[in-house]
N, C-alpha and C positions, 0 to 999 in steps of 0.2 A: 504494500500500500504506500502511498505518498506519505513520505517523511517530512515535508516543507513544513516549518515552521508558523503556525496562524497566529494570527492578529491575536492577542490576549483580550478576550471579553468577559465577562460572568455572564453563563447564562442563567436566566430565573425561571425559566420552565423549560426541564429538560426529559428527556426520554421517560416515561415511565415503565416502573419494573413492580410484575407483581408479586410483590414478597407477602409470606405468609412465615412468619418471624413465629416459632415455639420454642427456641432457646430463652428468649427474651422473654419469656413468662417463667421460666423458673425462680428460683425463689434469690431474693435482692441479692445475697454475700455470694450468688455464684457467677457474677459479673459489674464491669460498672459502667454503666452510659455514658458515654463520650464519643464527642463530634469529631469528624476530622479536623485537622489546621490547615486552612488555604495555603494556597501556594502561590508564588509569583508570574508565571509565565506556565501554566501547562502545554504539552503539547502530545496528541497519539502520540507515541512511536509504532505500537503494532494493536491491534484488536481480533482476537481470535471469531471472526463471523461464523464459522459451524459450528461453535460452541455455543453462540451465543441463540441459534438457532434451535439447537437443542435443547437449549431451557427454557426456549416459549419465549425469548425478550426479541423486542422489535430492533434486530442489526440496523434496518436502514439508521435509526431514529437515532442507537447510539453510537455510530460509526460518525454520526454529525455531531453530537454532543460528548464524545465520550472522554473528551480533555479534561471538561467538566467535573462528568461523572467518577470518573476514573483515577482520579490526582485527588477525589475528594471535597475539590469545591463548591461543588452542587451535589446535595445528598437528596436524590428521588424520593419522590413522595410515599410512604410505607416504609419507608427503611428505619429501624431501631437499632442504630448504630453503639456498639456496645465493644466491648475488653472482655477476653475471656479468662477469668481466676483459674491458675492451675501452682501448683508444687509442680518439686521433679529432684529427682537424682542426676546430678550433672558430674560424668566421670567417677559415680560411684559415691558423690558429695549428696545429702541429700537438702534441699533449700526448699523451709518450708512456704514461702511466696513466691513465684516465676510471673506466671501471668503476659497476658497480652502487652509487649512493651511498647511495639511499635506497631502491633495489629488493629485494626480495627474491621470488626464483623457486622457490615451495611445489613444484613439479613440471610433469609433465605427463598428460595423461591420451591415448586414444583415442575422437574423438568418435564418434557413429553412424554418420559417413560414412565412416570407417575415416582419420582424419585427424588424426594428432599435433599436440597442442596445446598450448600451456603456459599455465600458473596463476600467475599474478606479484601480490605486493602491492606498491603503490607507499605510498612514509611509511611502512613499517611498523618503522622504527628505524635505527640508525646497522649499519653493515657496513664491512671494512675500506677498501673504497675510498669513504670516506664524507666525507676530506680533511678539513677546517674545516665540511663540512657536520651538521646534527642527523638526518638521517635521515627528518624528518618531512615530510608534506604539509599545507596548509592547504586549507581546507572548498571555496574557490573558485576555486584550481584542479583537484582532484577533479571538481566540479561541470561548470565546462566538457570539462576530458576527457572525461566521462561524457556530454556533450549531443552534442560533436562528433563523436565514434568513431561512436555510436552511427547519428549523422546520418548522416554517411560512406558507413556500412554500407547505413542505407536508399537511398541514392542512388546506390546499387553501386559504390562505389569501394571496392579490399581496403583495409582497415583491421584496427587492432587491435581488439577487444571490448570494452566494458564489461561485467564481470560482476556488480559490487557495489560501495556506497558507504559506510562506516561512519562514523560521527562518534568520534571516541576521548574527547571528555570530557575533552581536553588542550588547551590554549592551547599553539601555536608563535609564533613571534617573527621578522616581518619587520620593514616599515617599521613596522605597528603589531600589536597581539597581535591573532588571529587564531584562530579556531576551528580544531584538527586536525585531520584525517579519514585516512581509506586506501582507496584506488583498489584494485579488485580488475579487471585484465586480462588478457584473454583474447589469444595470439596464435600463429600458424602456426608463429615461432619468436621470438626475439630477438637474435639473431646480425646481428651489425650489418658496412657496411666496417670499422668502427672495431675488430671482434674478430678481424679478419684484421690488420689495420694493427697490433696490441698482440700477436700474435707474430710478423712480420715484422721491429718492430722491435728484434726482440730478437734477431736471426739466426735464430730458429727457424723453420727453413724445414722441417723434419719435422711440428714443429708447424703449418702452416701448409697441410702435406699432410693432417694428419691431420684439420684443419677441415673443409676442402673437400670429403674423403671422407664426411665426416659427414653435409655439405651434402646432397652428391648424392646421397644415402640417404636422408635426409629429404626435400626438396623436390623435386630434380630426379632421380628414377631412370630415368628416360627415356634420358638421356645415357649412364648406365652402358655400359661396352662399349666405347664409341665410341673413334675410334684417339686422338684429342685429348681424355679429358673434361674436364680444367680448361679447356683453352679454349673447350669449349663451356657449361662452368659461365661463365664470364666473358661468354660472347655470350647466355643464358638469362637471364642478369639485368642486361643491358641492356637485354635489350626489355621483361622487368617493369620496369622504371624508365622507360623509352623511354614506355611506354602509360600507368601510373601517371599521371605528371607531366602526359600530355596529359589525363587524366581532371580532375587538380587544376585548371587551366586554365578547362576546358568550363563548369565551377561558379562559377567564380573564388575558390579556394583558395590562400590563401599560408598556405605551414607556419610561415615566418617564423625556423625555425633550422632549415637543410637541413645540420647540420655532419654529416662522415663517420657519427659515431656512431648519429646518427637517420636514416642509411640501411636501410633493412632490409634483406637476404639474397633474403628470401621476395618481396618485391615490395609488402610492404603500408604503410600511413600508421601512422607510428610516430611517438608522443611529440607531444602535441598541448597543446605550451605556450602558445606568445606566436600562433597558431595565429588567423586571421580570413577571414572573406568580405568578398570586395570588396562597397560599396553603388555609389556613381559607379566606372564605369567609369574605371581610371587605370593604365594599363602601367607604370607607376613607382613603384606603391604600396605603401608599406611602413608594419604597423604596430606590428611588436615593438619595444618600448622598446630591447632591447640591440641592434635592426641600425642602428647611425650612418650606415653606408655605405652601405646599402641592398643588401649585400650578396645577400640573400635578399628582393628582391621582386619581385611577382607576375612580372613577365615574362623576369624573370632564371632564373624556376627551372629552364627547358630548360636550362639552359649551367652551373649547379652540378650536374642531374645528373648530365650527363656530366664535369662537373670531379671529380664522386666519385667516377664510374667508376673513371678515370684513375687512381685513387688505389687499388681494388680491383685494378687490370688492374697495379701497382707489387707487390703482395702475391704475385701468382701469379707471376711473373715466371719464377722459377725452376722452375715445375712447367709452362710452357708448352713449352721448348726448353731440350733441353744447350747450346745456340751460344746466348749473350747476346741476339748483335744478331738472331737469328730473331726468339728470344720476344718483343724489342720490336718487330718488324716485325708479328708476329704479333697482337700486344697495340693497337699503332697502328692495325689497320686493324677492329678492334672498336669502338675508342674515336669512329675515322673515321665508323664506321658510323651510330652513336648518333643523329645529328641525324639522318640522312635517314629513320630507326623514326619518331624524334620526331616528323618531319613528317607523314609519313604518319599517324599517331595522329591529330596536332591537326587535322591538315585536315577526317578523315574526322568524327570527333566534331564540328565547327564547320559541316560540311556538314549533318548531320544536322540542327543543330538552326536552320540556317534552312530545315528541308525539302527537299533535296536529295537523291537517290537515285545518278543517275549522273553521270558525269564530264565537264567540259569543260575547255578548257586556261585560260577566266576565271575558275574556280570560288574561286582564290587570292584574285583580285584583287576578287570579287564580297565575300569575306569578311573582308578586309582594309578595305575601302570602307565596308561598317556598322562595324566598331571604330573606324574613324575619326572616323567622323561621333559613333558613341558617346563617346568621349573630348571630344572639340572639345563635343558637347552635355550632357556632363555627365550621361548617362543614367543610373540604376542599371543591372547588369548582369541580373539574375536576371529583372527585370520585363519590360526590352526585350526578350528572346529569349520570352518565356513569350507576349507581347503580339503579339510578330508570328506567332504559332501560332495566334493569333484575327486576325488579318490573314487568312492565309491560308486560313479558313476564310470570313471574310466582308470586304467591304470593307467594311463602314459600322465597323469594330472598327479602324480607322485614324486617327481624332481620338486617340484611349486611346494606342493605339501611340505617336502623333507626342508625346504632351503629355509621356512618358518624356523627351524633348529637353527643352533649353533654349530651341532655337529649332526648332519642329515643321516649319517652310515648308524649313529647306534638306534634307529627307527625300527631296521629292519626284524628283530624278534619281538616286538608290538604290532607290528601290521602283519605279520603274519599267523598271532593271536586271532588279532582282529576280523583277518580275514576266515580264519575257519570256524570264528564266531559267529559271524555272515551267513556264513554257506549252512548253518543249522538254525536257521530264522525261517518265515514262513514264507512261503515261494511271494519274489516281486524282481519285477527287474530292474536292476541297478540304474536305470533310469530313474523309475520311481522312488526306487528308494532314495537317491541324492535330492529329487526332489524335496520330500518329507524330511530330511536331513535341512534344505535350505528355509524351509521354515518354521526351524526354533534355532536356526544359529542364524543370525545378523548378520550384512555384508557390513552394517553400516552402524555405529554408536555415536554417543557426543564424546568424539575423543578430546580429550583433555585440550590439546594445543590447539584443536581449532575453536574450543568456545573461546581460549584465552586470546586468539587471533580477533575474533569477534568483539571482543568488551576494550580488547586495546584500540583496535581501528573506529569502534563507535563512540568511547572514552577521549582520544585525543583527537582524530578528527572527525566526528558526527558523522562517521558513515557507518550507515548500516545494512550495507548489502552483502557482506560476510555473513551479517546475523540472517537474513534470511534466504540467505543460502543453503546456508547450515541448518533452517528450521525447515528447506523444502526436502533435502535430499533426506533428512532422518526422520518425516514424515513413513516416508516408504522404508526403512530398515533392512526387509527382507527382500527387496528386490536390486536388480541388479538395473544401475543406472546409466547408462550409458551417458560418457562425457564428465564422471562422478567418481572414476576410479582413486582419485587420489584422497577421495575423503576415507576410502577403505583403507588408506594404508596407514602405519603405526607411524609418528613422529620420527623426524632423521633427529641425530645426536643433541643439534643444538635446539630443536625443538620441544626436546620431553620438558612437561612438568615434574616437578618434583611434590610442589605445597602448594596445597589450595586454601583458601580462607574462607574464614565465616561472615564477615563482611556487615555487621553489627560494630 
């Protein structure tokens, strides 16, 4: 869409959206009203029209107002603009106020699928839980939220939305001064562990009845009835977490802050800060500047999120069993459960994408043996799986495959596994199979250096045709782009990132 800078106006009657706000009737301490803070100059930079299409809002109407709308200036009529109160464990620290610092949640609406959604501006000003913080967002982390969600979405993992991105025409102030912007997101809900954990800690264990109920009227009505439903709200969002994570995995996705707060409820990829794709393959790779410890990398993330569980399954405690030690017997053996969801997830997704259909009792050990050799050869991850789906299709596509290595010669007693692994699968032809192979591995990710090419080029000189470049070709993920080959490739030397930031 046109990037040209508009005339700075206020508008006073702008688009309307029909929101249908039921967080905002919960009860007062679980949020606080607040308006956004204008901004000096908004301008689009981007507006997601199918999205916006899909929640029933009139594009024409805010694709004209949406500087407006968007940046916060003009808050549409129905909106109960509001903070949402949560706790959280950050790095295993547990703080018992977090909260909406810089968020503000315009409402919600009813999409066309009949699916409650909410409308959140991120930067759009300070709110009381805004601590020592300004409230604001700068231009390039917007930018990446906006490329990853987005990505996410097309590679079918739940995630949150990107609806909109404005520029406010403000300088905010990190390490150096920084063009402002405001994220406009779209999500199933926002309710984190962390807004279970922030009236727990407070003894409000009515409160903490009264979330749950919410919960399960929102996301899970299925459970309703049931003789247990908090515990089976607590087993429902294990396995969304359970299968999430193994989806994170299959990509290689480190969120890079899995703290309580940025768990979601609903099951989806929430808050995509310090947020990266692995290039070499490295089960120990970490690259948000705030994890020291490596708290949250890649291969850790099975075991924080059951360590969040754990921390959700503390919240319900009291709505599980009147006997203490029931509810934590009860609670333990959810928690228990968590790995073996996990496993099953990663396997079956790791099965897939070397072309596997059915089961054998080596199948672990078959997919364990390529990460290894990946690791040890220093492969990218996204190419090697996408490579060996042109293996499987032809043998002479095995130089390609091998050169992904460091050293291509020690391949050959794994693909020789692999292949009389094959030959006892259910009759297809290596056609099809490479097919079914190319969609669950990616030709295409938000690799690291090209979002950072994106937010530098629209950072220092206001171009943004990187960025939507980048936001057409990983649209399509799984297809093969002609004229797009170079977004498939892994960073040259002086390209790689190292540390991404959170941008707060």
């Amino acid at each position: 869409m046109d990037h040209t800078q508009p005339k700075s106006e206020r508008t006073t009657a702008v688009a309307p959206i029909p929101f249908d706000n039921s967080y905002a009737r919960l009860p007062a301490h679980f949020l606080a009203r607040v308006h956004p803070t204008p901004v000096a100059e908004p301008w689009l930079i981007k507006f997601n029209r199918p999205l916006a299409e899909e929640l029933g809002l009139n594009a024409d109407a805010l694709e004209r107002d949406g500087a407006q709308v968007f940046s916060g200036n003009s808050v549409p009529e129905g909106a109960e603009p509001l903070g949402m109160a949560y706790a959280g464990h950050q790095f295993g620290q547990f703080v018992p106020l977090l909260g909406d610092g810089r968020a503000i949640l315009l409402g919600e609406v009813i999409d066309r699928n009949g699916v409650r959604r909410d409308i959140q501006l991120k930067g759009a000003g300070k709110t009381p839980y805004s601590r020592r913080g300004d409230g604001r967002a700068a231009l390039g982390p917007v930018l990446r939220e906006y490329i990853v969600s987005e990505a996410m979405h097309a590679l079918g993992i739940p995630a949150t939305r990107a609806l909109a991105a404005v520029v406010t025409g403000e300088p905010v102030y990190r390490e150096r001064v920084l063009p402002g912007a405001v994220f406009t997101r779209v999500a199933a809900s926002h309710i984190r562990v962390g807004t279970f954990q922030f009236l727990a800690a407070r003894g409000d264990t009515e409160g903490v009845k009264t979330l749950a109920d919410y919960v399960i009227d929102r996301h899970y009505p299925q459970i309703k009835g049931q003789e247990r439903p908090y515990l089976a709200l607590l087993e429902t969002v294990a396995e969304r977490q359970a299968a999430l994570i193994a989806r994170w995995l299959g990509v290689g996705f480190i969120h890079g802050v899995m703290n309580t707060d940025n768990c979601a409820i609903s099951g989806e990829t929430i808050d995509f800060g310090p947020c990266a794709f692995l290039d070499a393959y490295d089960p120990a790779k970490v690259f948000s500047s705030i994890d020291q410890g490596g708290r949250y990398a890649y291969a850790s993330q099975p075991a924080i999120g059951q360590w969040n569980l754990a921390r959700l399954a503390e919240t319900l405690l009291p709505l599980l069993d009147p006997e203490p030690s029931e509810a934590v017997n009860l609670a333990n053996d959810v928690i228990a459960g968590y790995g073996p969801r996990f496993q099953t997830h990663w396997l079956a997704g790791m099965k897939a994408k070397i072309g596997l259909i059915g089961e054998e009792d080596g199948d672990l050990d078959l997919v364990q043996g390529l990460l290894r050799q990946m690791k040890e050869g220093q492969a990218d991850f996204t190419l090697t799986f996408r490579r060996l789906a042109d293996v499987a299709e032809s043998d002479t596509a095995e130089h390609a495959f091998a050169a992904t290595f460091s050293d291509p010669t020690a391949l050959g007693p794994w693909l020789a596994e692999w292949r009389a692994r094959l030959s006892r699968e259910a009759q297809a032809t290596p056609r099809e199979r490479a097919q079914a192979m190319r969609l669950v591995n990616p030709a295409y990710i938000p690799r690291n250096h090209r979002i950072e090419q994106a937010i530098r080029a629209a950072e220092d000189d206001g171009d943004f045709s990187l960025f939507e470049a980048l936001l057409s070709v990983l649209a399509k993920p799984y297809e093969e782009q002609p004229g797009f080959s170079a977004y498939a490739a892994p960073p040259a030397p002086a390209e790689e990132v190292f540390r991404t930031f959170c941008g707060t």
